[in-house]
C-alpha positions in Angstrom: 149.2 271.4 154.1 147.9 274.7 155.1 144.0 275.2 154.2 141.6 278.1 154.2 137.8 277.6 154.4 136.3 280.8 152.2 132.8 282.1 153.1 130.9 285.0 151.9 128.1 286.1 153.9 125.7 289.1 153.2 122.7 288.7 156.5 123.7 284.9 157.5 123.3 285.6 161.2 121.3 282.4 161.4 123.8 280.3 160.4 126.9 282.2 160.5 128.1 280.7 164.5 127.2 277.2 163.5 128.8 276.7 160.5 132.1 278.4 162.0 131.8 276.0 164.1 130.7 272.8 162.1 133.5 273.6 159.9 136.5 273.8 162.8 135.0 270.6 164.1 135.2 268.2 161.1 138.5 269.9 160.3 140.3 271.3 163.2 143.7 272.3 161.2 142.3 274.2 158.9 141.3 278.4 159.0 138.3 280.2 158.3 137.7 283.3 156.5 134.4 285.4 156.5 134.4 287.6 154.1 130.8 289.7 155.0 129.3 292.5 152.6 128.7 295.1 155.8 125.3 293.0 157.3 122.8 295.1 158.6 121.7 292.1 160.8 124.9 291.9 162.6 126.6 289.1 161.3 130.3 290.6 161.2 129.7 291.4 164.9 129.4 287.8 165.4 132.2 286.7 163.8 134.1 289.1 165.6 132.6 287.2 169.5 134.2 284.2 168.2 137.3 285.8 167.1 138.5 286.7 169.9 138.4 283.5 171.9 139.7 281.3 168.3 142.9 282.7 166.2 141.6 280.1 163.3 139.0 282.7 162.3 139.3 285.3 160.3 137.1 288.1 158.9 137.3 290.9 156.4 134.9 293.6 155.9 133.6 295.0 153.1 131.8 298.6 152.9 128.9 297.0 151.7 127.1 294.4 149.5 130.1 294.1 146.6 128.9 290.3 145.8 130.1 286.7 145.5 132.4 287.1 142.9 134.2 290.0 144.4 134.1 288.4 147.7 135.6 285.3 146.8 138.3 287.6 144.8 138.9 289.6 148.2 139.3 285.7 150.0 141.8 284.6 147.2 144.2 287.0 147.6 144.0 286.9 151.6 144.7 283.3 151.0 147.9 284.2 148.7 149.6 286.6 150.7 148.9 284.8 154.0 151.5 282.0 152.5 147.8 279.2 152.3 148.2 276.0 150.3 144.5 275.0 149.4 141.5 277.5 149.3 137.8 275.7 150.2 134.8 277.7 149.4 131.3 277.4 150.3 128.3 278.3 151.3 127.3 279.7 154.7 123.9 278.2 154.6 124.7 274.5 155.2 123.7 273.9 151.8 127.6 272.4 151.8 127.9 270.4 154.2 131.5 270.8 156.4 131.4 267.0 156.8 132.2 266.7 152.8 135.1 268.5 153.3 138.2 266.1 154.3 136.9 264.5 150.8 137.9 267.1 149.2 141.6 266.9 150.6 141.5 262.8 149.5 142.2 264.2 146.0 144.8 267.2 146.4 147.8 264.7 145.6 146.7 264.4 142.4 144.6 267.4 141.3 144.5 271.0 141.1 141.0 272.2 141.5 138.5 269.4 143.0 134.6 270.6 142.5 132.1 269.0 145.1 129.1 268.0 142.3 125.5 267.8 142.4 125.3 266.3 138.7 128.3 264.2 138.2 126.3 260.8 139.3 123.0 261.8 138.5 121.1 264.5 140.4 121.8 265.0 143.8 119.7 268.3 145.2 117.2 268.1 147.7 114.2 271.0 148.8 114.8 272.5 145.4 111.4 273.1 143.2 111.2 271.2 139.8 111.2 274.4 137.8 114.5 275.9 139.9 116.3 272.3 139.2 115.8 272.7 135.6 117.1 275.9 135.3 120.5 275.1 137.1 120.7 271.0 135.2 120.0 272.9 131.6 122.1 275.9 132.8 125.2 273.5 133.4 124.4 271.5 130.6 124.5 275.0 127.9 127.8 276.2 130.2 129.7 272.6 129.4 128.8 272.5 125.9 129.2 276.2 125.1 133.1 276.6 126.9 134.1 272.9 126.1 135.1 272.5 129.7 134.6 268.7 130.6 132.5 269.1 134.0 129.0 268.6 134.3 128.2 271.0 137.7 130.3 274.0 136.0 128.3 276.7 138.4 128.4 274.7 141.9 130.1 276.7 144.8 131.7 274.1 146.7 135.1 273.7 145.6 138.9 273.0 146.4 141.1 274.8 144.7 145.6 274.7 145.0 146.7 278.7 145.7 148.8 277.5 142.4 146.0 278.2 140.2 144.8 281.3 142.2 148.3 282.7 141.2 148.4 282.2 137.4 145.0 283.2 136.5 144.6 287.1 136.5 142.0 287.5 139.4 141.7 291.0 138.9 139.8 290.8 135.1 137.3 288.7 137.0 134.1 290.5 137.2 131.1 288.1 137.0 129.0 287.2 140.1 127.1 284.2 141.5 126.6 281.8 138.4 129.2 283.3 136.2 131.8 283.4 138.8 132.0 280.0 139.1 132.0 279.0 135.8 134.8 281.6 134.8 136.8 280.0 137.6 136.6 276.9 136.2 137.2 277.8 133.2 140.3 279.7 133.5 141.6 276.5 135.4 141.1 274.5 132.5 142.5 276.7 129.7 145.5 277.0 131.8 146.2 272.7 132.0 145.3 272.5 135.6 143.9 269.1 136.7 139.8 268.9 137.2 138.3 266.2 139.5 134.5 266.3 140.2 133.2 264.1 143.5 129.6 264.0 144.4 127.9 265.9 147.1 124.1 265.8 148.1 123.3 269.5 148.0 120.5 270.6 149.9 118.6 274.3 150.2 119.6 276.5 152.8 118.2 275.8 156.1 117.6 279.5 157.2 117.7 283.0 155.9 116.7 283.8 152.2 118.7 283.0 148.8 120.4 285.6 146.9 119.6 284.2 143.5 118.5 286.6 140.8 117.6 287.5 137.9 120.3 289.7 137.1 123.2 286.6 137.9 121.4 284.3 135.7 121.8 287.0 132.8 125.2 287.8 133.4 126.4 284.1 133.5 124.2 283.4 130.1 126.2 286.0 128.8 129.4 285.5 130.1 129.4 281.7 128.8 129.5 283.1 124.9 132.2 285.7 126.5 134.3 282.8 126.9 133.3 280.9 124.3 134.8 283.8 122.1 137.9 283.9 124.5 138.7 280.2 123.7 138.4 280.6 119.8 140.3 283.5 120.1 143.2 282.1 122.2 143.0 284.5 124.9 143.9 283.1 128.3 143.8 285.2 131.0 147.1 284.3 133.0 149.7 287.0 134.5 152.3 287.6 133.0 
């Protein structure tokens, strides 16, 4: 099985050498790909050290800061036309941890598109403030019940995901970021009869740098969960043809 580890980063020169590394140690036969937004702090430059002395690395960069959605677009189609079986994405601020990963791959037998959860037993978040936990539980909550898609952490980032389904769904009419790319993914995995598995993770807030949460994502994903909502009456799936 031939794997690609996914990773946006946009200023993660505090973490960016350690996860690389984290990652290639609890899974030494997989490949990593940074895809970086043009970091003024350097963070592409890094990659680049480590490059050169490890061909399991990978970067691509972007002219500047495109976002998630976008990024992980740019990621899935490196993973297509480089021939990979299974796409893993995640964070680069240890708030997925590597060591979860070979979980992940316990499940690819059986099912297309495996999502590491933070609500499927319960709550499992840690250094998150009360009011921040709310909004993402109720978020997920509205997201589930709004699209009909049968998984209860709908926006989580850390996820497994067979190149199969990369190559039916149209990646190109995917516009939304942070939230909203996530839950389209999902979504579009669903509609399309892939298989769905959820397996808990303990997520926990980055340990350095700063989040890129805003105001404008949560908006857009509020927004886009009615967009599909609509889709889904409608019929509309968005495959290739």
């Amino acid at each position: 099985m031939k794997s690609l580890v996914i990773i946006p980063t946009y200023n993660e020169k505090e973490n960016i050498k350690e996860i690389i590394h984290s990652v290639l140690k609890v899974v030494p036969e997989t490949d990593i790909l940074i895809v970086d937004d043009n970091s003024p702090d350097g963070t592409g430059k890094i990659v680049k050290k480590l490059m050169e002395k490890d061909k399991r690395i990978h970067l691509i960069e972007r002219e500047g800061k495109l976002g998630l959605g976008t990024a992980y677009v740019t990621g899935f189609k490196f993973a297509i036309e480089k021939g990979y079986d299974w796409v893993i994405q995640m964070d680069a601020d240890f708030s997925h941890n590597p060591e979860d990963i070979p979980r992940f791959f316990q499940y690819t037998d059986e099912y297309d598109l495996i999502i590491g959860s933070r609500y499927v037993n319960g709550v499992s978040v840690v250094n998150w403030p009360l009011s921040r936990l709310f909004l993402s539980y109720f978020a997920n909550l509205y997201a589930r019940i709004v699209t009909g898609v049968p998984v209860k952490d709908l926006t989580g980032g850390f996820k497994c995901i067979k190149s199969d389904v990369l190559k039916a769904i149209d990646l190109d009419s995917i516009k939304a970021d942070g939230y909203g790319f996530q839950i389209e993914i999902n979504f579009l995995a669903y509609i399309n009869g892939f298989k769905i598995k959820e397996i808990p993770i303990i997520f926990i807030d980055r340990r350095a740098g700063y989040s890129k949460m805003s105001k404008k994502i949560i908006w857009e994903a509020f927004w886009l969960v009615l967009r599909l909502r609509l889709e889904k009456i409608l019929g509309k799936k968005k495959i290739k043809n």
